[in-house]
Steps between C-alpha positions, in 0.01 A plus 500: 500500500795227478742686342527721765808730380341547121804380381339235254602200729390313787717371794481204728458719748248740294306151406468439909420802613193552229374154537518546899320843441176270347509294788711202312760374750828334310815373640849617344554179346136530328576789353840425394332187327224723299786732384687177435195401276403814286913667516583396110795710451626402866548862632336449818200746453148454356422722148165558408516184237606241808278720688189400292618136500524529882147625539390202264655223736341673778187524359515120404571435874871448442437179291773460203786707458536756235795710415538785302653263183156355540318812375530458130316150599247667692421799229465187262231382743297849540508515105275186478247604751698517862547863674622771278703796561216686457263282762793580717463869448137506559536323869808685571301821420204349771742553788646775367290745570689860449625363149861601632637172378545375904302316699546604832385287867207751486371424190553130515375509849182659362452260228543213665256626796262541239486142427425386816 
């Protein structure tokens, strides 16, 4: 879990720790830059709308850089054939295995052992 006081946001520190915890090694200034990238409102933490835009550089290797302005852009995108909300969902649900809403290092651990 990244949000690791349930109160709806995630840290710099919180963003660290988590990725540390899946064996993903990041400097300070790497993850002040990713906060940098996905903070749209400039408050310093990660909500769950950066948070998806976050996961979405990752997952594209870091290549480009999104903000959260750029979702309206991106929901454009998933309407004409690109990942949907719902797409989202459905893979979130794969590592979420208790359906509690959180993915904990257990669960992704599991997942991603799974896979080889």
């Amino acid at each position: 879990m990244f949000d690791k006081n349930g109160d709806g946001f995630i840290t710099k520190q919180e963003l660290k720790e988590s990725l540390k915890n899946i064996r993903i090694s990041v400097t300070e200034a790497e993850v002040e830059e990713m906060v940098m990238k996905v903070d749209s409102n400039g408050d310093g933490l990660i909500d769950f709308e950066e948070f998806k835009i976050l996961c979405r550089n990752m997952a594209a290797g870091g290549e480009g850089e999104a903000r959260a302005s750029d979702l309206e852009a991106e929901e454009i995108k998933i309407d004409s054939g690109g990942v949907g909300g719902d797409e989202l969902r459905d893979a979130f649900e794969v590592f979420d295995r208790d359906r509690d809403g959180m993915i904990t290092v257990e669960e992704l651990g599991s997942v991603l052992s799974s896979l080889g």
